[in-house]
PAVOLO-68870 format. One record per residue (C-alpha): residue number from 1; residue in one letter; y negated, z negated, x. Coordinates in steps of 0.5 Angstrom, whole numbers, plus 500, padded with zeros to 3 digits. Layout:
 seq type  c2  c3  c1
 NUM    A   Y   Z   X
...
***
This chain:
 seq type  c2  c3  c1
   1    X 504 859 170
   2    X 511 856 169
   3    X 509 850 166
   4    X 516 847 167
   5    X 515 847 174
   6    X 509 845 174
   7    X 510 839 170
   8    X 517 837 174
   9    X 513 837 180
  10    X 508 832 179
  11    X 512 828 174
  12    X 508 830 167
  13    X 512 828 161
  14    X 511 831 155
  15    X 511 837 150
  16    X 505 835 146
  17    X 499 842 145
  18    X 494 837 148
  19    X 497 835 154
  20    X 499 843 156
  21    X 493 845 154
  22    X 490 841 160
  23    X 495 842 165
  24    X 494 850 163
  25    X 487 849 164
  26    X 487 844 171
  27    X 491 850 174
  28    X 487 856 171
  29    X 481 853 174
  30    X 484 851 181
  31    X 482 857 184
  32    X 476 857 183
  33    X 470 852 186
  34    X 467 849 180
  35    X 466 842 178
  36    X 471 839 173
  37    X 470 833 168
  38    X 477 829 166
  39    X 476 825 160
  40    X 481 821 156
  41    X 483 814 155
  42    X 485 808 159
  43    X 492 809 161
  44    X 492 816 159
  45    X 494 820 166
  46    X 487 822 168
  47    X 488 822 176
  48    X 494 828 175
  49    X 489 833 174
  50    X 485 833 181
  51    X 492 833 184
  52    X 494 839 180
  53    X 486 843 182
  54    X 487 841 189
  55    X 494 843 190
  56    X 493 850 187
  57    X 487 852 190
  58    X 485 855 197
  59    X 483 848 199
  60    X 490 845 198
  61    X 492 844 207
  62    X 484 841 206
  63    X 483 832 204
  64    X 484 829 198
  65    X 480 824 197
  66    X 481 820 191
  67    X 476 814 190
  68    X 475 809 184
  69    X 468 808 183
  70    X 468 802 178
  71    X 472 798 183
  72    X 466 799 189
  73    X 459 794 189
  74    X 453 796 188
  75    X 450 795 194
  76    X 456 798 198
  77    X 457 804 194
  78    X 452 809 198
  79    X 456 807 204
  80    X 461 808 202
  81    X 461 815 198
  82    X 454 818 204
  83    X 456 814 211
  84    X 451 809 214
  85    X 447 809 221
  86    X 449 803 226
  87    X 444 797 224
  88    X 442 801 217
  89    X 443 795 214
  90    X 446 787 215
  91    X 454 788 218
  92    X 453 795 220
  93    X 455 795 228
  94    X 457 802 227
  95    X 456 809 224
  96    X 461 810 219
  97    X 463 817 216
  98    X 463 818 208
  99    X 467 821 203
 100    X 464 826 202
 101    X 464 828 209
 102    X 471 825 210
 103    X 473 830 205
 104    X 469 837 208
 105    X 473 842 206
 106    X 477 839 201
 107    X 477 836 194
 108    X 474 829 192
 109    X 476 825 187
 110    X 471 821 183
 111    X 474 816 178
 112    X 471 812 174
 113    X 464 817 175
 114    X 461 813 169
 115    X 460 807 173
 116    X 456 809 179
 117    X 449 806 178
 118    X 443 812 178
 119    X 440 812 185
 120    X 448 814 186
 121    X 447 819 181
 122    X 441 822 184
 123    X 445 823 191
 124    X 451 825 187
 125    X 446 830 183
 126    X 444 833 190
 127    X 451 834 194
 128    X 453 838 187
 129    X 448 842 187
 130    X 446 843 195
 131    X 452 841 199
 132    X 447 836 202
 133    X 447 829 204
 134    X 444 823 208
 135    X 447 817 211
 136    X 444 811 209
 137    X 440 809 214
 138    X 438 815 217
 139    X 433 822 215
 140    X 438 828 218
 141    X 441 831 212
 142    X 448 833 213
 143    X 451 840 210
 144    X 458 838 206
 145    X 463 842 202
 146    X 467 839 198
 147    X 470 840 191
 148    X 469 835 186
 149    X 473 833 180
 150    X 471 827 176
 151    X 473 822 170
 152    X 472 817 165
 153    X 474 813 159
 154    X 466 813 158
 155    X 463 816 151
 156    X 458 820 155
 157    X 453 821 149
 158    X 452 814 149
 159    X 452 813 156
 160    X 446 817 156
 161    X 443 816 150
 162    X 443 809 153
 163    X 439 811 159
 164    X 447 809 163
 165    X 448 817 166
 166    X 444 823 168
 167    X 444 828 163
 168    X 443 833 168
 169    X 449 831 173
 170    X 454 830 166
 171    X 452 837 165
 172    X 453 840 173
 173    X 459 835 173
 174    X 463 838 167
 175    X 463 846 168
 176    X 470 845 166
 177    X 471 839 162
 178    X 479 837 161
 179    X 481 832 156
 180    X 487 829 155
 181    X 490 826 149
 182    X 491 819 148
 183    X 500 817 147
 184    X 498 815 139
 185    X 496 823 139
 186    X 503 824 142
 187    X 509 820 139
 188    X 514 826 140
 189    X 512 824 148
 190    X 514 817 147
 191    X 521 816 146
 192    X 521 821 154
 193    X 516 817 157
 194    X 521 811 156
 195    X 528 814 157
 196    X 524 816 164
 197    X 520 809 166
 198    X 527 805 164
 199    X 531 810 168
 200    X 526 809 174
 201    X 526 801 173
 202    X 533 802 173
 203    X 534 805 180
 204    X 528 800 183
 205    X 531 793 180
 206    X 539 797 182
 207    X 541 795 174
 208    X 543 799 166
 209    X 538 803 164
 210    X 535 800 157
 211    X 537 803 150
 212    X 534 803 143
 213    X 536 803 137
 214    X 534 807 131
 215    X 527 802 128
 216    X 525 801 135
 217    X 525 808 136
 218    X 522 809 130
 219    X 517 803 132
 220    X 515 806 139
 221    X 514 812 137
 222    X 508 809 131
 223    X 505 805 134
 224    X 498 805 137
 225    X 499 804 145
 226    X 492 802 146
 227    X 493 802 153
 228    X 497 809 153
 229    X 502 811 158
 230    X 500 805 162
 231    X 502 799 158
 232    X 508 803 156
 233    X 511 802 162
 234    X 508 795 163
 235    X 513 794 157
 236    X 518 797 159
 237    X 518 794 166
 238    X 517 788 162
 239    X 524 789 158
 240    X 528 792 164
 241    X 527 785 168
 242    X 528 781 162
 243    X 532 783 158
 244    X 539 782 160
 245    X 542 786 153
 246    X 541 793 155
 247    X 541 795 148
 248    X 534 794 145
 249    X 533 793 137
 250    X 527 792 134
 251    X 525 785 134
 252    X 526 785 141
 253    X 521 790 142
 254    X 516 788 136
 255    X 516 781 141
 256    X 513 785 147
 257    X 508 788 143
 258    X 501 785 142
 259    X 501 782 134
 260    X 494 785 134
 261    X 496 791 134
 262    X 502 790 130
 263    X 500 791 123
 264    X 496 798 125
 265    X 502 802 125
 266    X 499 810 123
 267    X 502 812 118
 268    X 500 820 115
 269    X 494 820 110
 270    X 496 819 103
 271    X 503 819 105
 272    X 508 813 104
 273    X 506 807 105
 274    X 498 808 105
 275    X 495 802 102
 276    X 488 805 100
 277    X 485 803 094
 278    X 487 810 091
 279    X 493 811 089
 280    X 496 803 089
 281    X 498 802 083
 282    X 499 796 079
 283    X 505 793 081
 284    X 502 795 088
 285    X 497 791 087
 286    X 501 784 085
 287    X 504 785 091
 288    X 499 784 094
 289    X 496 778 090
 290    X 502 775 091
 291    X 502 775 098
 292    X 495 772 099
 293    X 497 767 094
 294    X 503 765 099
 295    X 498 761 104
 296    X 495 757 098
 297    X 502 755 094
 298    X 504 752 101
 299    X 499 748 101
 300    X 500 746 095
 301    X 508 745 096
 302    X 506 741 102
 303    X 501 737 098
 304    X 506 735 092
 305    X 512 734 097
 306    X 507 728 100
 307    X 506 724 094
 308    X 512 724 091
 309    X 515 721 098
 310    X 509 716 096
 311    X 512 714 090
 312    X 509 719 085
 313    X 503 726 085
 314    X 497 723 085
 315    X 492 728 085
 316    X 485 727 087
 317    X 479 733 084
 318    X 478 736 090
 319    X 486 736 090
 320    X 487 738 082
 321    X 482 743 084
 322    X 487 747 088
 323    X 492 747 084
 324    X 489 749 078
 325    X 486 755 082
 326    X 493 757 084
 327    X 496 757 078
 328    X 490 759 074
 329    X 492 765 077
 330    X 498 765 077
 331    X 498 765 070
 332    X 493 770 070
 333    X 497 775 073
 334    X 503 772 069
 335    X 500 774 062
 336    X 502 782 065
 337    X 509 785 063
 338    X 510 788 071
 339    X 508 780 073
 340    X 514 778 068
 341    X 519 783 072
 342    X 516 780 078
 343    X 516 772 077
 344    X 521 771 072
 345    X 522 765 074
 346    X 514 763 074
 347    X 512 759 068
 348    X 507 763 064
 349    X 502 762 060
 350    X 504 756 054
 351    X 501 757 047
 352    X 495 753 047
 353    X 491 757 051
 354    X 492 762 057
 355    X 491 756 063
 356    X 494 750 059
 357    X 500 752 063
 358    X 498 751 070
 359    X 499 742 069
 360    X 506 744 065
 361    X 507 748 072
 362    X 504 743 077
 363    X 509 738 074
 364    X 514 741 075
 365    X 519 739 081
 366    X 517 741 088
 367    X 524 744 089
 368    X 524 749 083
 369    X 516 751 084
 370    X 518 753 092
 371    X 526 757 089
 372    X 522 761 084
 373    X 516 762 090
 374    X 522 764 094
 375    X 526 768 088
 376    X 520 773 087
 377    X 518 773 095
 378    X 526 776 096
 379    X 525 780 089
 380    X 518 783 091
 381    X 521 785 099
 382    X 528 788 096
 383    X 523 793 091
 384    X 518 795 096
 385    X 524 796 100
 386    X 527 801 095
 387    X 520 804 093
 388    X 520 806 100
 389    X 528 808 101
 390    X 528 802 107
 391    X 522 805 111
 392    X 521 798 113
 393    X 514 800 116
 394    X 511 803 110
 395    X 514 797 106
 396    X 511 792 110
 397    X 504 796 110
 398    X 504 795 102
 399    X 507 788 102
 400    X 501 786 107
 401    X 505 783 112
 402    X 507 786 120
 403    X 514 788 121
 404    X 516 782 125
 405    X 516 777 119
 406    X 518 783 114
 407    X 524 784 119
 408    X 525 776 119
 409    X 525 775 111
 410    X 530 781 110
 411    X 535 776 114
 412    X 533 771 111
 413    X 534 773 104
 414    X 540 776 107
 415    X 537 784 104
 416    X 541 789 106
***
């Protein structure tokens, strides 16, 4: 089997092991008359493979007959999948043919099978083991021969164990199980998929291709793309449409990615940028201490500048409280050597105890309290960058912070 040619005629692309293996065994199988079981993620491709089975096996000049099972009522999914008799239920002027015998001869096409109901089911049990079936509405059974493909995105343990799915009919279902890899586990597939969605929107839309540059592409290829192929398309097209530079940076593209996802770029087990507990050392952790203590000195700044527009700080006990409990641990962390090299210009711990500074601090002019906030936030990014030779992910994933606001800072700061 010349997979070349196989991907070329029906428009696979990609060269990851997972995704040649399914394609091998979709064509091994299509000679042959057994159920197959396409199983993957959402997005991923799934409704290739029954094409590839139909097209390689002796019922190739037959039908094809895809159905989506999620997207068809329960009450009419009988009808729809079996026939129905004239007067078989309310609005049934007619005697209609199923898909299973509209198919006779041919291949169907079962997406979603997860969503069908257990009465469904049972029927559905029937035909795979019988070849036969029963209008609805009528007690004559009719022969069908029909070659079933099938898919899902639904774990089948837990279908089930849930009492959602027939164990047999899973079984008489998944004679030849398919599985195909989600895009987070074909990276080197990514950067293709793109170039080909963007040559095609391009053609559609009569405009450039898009282009991008090294982060973008190094940002398309490592993040998660929870919806697989189908939302980097719907990304694409997006930009394609939008976007009237043609050349994409990373900034550009991290503004059509969801934020939720943009802080779980994978990044390789014990390799840089891990942030496990083991393993961080001491500066790392400060890093961190440091970034989750931001949020409190900006309320704190705030809370300063506001009294001194009032003619001076007064601080009531729930406002002392907060400003004790930041520069407390300021002042903890400042009393270690690496804390020192990191907030030079931080005022550390005053001669009369390891606190007594925290008033001398909240005292002292809110520009200088937000410079050296400013000073060591630049210090602590420029020596993440270095640590990591300028891989901003890993850096961002060590200073806790998405890469869309690690990109900001490094303009801002002017870091090069």
């Amino acid at each position: 089997m010349d997979l070349g040619a196989l991907k070329r005629r029906f428009g696979v692309v990609g060269s990851s092991p997972a995704l040649e293996r399914a394609l091998m065994v979709a064509a091994q199988v299509a000679s042959t008359d057994i159920s197959v079981l396409v199983l993957g993620e959402s997005g991923t491709g799934k409704e290739v493979m029954p094409r590839i089975v139909h097209q390689f096996s002796t019922r190739k000049h037959g039908s094809y007959v895809a159905v989506n099972c999620g997207a068809i009522p329960e009450g009419t999914i009988d009808s729809e999948l079996f026939g129905h008799e004239k007067g078989a239920f309310t609005g049934a002027t007619d005697t209609r043919k199923g898909y299973f015998e509209e198919a006779n001869g041919g291949t169907i096409f079962l997406d979603e099978v997860a969503e069908l109901p257990l009465t469904t089911q049972v029927r559905l049990l029937r035909v795979l083991e019988t070849g036969e079936f029963m209008k609805v509405g009528s007690s004559k059974v009719q022969k069908t021969d029909v070659r079933v493909v099938a898919a899902t995105n639904v774990d089948f343990d837990a279908a089930i164990s849930r009492g959602r799915f027939r164990e047999d009919l899973y079984y008489r279902l998944s004679q030849v199980p398919i599985q195909l890899p989600p895009l987070r586990q074909r990276s080197a597939d990514v950067h293709l998929l793109f170039r080909k969605f963007t040559t095609d929107f391009s053609e559609q839309y009569r405009m450039p291709p898009l282009s991008l540059d090294d982060e973008a592409i190094e940002i398309l290829e490592h993040y998660p793309w929870p919806g697989n192929i189908r939302q980097l398309k719907n990304v694409t097209e997006q930009m394609s449409i939008l976007e009237t530079v043609r050349r994409i940076d990373a900034d550009t593209l991290l503004g059509y990615l969801p934020e939720t996802h943009r802080s779980r770029l994978p990044s390789s087990v014990d390799g840089p940028g891990s942030t496990s507990a083991e393993g961080m050392d001491e500066r790392e952790i400060l890093y961190k201490v440091l970034f989750d203590m931001k949020a409190e000195l900006n309320d704190l700044k705030q809370l300063v500048l506001s009294g001194i527009k009032q003619g001076g700080v007064k601080l009531g006990a729930e406002d002392g409280e907060l400003v004790k409990r930041v520069f407390k641990e300021d002042l903890r962390a400042g009393e270690s050597g690496l804390a020192q090299a990191a907030l030079p210009q931080f005022a550390g711990p005053s001669s009369e105890g390891p606190h007594a500074g925290a008033e001398d601090v909240a005292h002292q002019p809110v520009e200088e309290v937000i410079l050296s906030l400013q000073d060591s936030e630049k210090e602590l990014i420029r020596r993440a960058l270095e640590k990591h030779r300028n891989k901003r992910k890993y850096a961002a994933e060590e200073l806790g912070i998405s890469e869309r606001t690690l990109y900001r800072k490094i303009k801002e700061y002017d870091l090069k």
